[in-house]
Structures are given as structure tokens and as C-alpha cells.
N, C-alpha and C positions, 0 to 999 in steps of 0.2 A: 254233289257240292256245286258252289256258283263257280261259273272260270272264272278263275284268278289271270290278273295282268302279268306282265314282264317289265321288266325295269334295266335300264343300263344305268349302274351308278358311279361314281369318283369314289374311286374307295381310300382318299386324301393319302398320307406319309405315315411307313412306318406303326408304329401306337400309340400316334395320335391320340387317341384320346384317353391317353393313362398319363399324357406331357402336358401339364397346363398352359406352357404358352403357346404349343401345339393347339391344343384344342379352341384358344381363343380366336388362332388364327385362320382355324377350320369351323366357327360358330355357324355361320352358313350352312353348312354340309353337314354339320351336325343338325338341326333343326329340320333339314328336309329328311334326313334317314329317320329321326323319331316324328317326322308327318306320316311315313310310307304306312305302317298300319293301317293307319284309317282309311288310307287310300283301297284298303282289302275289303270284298264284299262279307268274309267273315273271318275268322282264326283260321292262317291253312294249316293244312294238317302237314305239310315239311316245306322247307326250303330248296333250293336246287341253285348252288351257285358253280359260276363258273369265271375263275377267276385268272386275273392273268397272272400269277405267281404260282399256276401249277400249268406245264404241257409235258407231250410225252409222245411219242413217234405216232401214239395211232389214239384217237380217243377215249380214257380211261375213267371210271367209274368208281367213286369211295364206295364199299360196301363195309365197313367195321360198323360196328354197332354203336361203339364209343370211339371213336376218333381222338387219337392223340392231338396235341399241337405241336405246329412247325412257327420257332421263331425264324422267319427267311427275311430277317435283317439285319443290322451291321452298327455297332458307334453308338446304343441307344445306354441307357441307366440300368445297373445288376437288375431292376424287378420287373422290367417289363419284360426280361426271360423268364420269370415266375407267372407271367396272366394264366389264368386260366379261363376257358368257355367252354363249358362243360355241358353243350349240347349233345342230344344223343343222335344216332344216326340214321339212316333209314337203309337196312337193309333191301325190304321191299322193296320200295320204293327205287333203288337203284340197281334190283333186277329187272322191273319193269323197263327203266331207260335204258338199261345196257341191252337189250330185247328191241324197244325202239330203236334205237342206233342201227343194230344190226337190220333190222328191219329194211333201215331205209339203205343199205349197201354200204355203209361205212363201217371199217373196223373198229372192233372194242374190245376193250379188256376189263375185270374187277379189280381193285385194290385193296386189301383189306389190311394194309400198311399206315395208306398215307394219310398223314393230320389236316387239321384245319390250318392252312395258311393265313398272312397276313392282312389280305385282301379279302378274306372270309370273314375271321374275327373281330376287326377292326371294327367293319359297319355293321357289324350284326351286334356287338355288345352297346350299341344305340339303339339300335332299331329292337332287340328284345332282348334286354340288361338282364333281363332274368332265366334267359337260354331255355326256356318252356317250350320252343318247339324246334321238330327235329331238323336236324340239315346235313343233308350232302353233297358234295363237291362233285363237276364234270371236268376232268382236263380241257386246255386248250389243244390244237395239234400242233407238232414244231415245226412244221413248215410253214403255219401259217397263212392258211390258204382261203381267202373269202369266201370263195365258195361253198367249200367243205364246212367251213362255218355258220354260212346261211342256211346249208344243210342239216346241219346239227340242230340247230334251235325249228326249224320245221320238224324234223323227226322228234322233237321232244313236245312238241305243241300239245299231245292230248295229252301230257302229266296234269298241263291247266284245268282241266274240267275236273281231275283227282284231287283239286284241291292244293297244287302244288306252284307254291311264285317260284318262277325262272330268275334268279337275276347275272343279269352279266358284269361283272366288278373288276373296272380298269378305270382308267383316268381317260379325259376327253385330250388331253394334254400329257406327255410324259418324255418330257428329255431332261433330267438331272442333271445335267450341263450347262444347263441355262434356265435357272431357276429364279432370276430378280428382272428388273426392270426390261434387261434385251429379250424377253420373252412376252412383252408386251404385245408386241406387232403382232409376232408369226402365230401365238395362240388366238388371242383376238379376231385376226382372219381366217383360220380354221374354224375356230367357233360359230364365227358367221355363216359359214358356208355348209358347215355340220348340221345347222338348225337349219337355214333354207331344206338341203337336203331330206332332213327328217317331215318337213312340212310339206313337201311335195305329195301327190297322190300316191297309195300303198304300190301300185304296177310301176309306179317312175322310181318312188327315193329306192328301192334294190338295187335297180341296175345304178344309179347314180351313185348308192355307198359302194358298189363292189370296185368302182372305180376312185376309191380314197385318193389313190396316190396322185390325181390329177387335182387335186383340192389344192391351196395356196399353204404354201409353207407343211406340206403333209409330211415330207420327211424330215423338218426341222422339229415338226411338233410329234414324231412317230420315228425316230430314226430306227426305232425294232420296235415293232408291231404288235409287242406282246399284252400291253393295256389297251390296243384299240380292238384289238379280233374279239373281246365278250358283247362289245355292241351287237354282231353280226348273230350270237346265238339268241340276243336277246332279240331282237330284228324278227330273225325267221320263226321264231315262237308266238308271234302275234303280226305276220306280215302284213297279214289286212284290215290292220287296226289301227286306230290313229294312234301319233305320238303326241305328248305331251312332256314340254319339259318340267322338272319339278325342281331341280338345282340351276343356279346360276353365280356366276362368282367370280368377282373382277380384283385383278391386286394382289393376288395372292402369293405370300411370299415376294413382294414388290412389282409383282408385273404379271402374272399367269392366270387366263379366264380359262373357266373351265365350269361343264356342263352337266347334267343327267336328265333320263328321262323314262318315262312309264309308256308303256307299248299297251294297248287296251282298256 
């Protein structure tokens, strides 16, 4: 099969897009998750996300066939506890990676528990509404450690020649606390500094991301780190390949920029 790219995407609020004025105010980021296909050199044969609303002491691995769902959110309307995404899972496929993990000296563990979170299902019922191809989840770690993360999406890099898109699904942007106009600034400048960073040469933006927290406004715009560490898996899955961003989006929710982009 052709290698498939990697992608760091916004995987916007909540269920989004079962909320319609949610979804209007996500139109943007909707539109670039149902571009991402064609962005594929063909149909892959699974997905492989790695989301920031699942970590776990040591790197863990869905292996259910069927994957339940996990609603991991809070205050929305009785039916978006009813969605369903009724993708199947890829066992194979995620002995294979949990093999790569170990491979490369990081610990791993199978799950054959845990569901698709919300940062899964979300952009995936855009991106293929009809749940036709397989997917399964990699945990983040809870320490949260760039490295280890950089690490991760290198050791998963030959899934891509199998046919398999990495994607890493967090927000460029995520502090809940400041979700209107005073998040103007500090995202803004992040942003800026995110894309410089991503456009620098493959040998320079690594070491320049592993140092996020030197970025302007990095812990205002990341005060826990937990939607920025999937860039870093999607990063080392195509480290010497260029980025391109494919999301951009200003104002949102009154004042929040926010980014994605395709690695390969």
C-alpha cells in the first residue's frame, strides 16, 4: 500500500457536531476533516488515533474488535449520550503497534475495554460518516513527556506503509477557562509560533517542539498538556516530512485561533 500521511487535528468541543450551533461555529474544522480523505493516496485500510481524552501510566493499545463508546463529557443534551460510531476495530493491527512500541523500549499494554472517546468520534463521524473503516485508539502517557511522545509516533511510523493514517486529536489551543475574547492574544501567539516552528527544517522544528513550553503564552494556552502531546506522536510518525497546515481558524468561540496539520 502507498504511505499514508499523519495529521495533528482540533478535534473542536464536546459533540460538536450533533449541536447545531456547535457545528456552525466549528464550520471551518468541519470542512477541513471531510477534505482529509482526499488528502489519502487511497482508502486506508485502519485509522490509528491517539487522542488526548485517553492516557494511562504506560502506553496502552485498543484491541476489542468492536469498541464500545465512551461519552467523557459533561452538561451536553440526553442524545448525544446515545451517538453511536459503530466503527470496527483493528485487532491486528494494534498487535502489530503494541510490538512496535515495545520494540522501540517503551512500555505497553492491550485494552480490550476501552471505547472510542470523544476526541475519536467526534472528527471521525466527518471525516467517514459512514464508519466504513477500522479504528483504533493509542493512549497518551500521564506524565506527559515529549520525548516519550516523539518516541511513540517514530516507533509507529511503519504502520504508514500498512496502510494506516496516524492521527494525533487534541486542540492547538485548550484552556476552558478562557474561552472568549481574553484568549485572543495568548492563542494567537502560540499559533504563530506553532506554525513558524512546524515550518522550520524536519532536524530543527523536533528539537524546537520538545521545547513547547518556551513558546509565548504556552502555559496559558496548555495549562495540562494533555491536547497538545498527540502533535508530538503525529510529529515523530513522519519526522522528515514536511508539514502542512490544513486547518486555520480565528474567533472562535469569541477570540480562540486554533490550527491542524498533515505531516507527509
Amino acid at each position: 500500500m502507498a504511505r499514508m500521511p499523519s495529521f495533528f487535528i482540533s478535534h473542536g468541543g464536546g459533540p460538536w457536531p450533533w449541536l447545531p450551533r456547535w457545528r456552525a461555529e466549528f464550520a471551518p474544522l468541519e470542512q477541513s476533516l471531510r477534505d482529509m480523505p482526499a488528502q489519502l493516496p487511497e482508502v486506508p485500510r485502519a485509522l490509528l488515533v491517539v487522542s488526548g481524552h485517553w492516557e494511562s501510566d504506560v502506553f496502552s493499545v485498543m484491541s476489542a474488535a468492536r469498541p464500545p463508546m465512551v461519552y467523557d463529557y459533561h452538561g451536553f443534551p440526553p442524545e448525544t449520550y446515545e451517538i453511536s460510531y459503530p466503527a470496527t476495530g483493528a485487532p491486528d493491527l494494534a498487535n502489530d503497534a503494541a510490538a512496535l512500541i515495545a520494540d522501540a523500549g517503551l512500555a505497553v499494554r492491550m485494552d480490550d475495554t476501552i471505547g472510542f472517546d470523544h476526541g475519536t468520534f467526534a472528527p471521525l463521524a466527518v471525516m467517514y460518516p459512514k464508519a466504513d473503516v477500522p479504528v483504533f485508539q493509542v493512549s497518551l502517557r500521564a506524565d506527559y513527556d515529549p520525548e516519550a511522545h516523539l518516541a511513540l509516533g517514530r516507533a509507529l511510523a511503519p504502520l504508514r506503509d500498512k496502510g494506516v493514517v496516524i492521527i494525533g486529536s487534541g486542540l492547538s489551543y485548550h484552556n476552558l477557562r478562557l474561552m472568549n475574547a481574553s484568549a485572543r492574544e495568548p492563542s494567537e501567539a502560540f499559533d504563530e509560533w506553532l506554525t513558524a516552528a512546524l515550518d522550520e527544517a524536519p532536524e530543527a522544528r523536533s528539537k524546537t517542539l520538545l521545547h513547547w513550553e518556551d513558546a509565548p503564552h504556552a502555559r496559558v494556552c496548555h495549562a495540562q498538556e494533555d491536547h497538545f502531546m498527540p502533535i508530538f506522536a503525529a510529529l515523530g510518525a513522519a519526522e522528515a516530512e514536511p508539514a502542512t497546515r490544513i486547518y486555520h481558524q480565528k474567533g472562535i468561540f469569541g477570540g480562540v485561533t486554533a490550527s491542524g496539520w498533515r505531516f507527509g
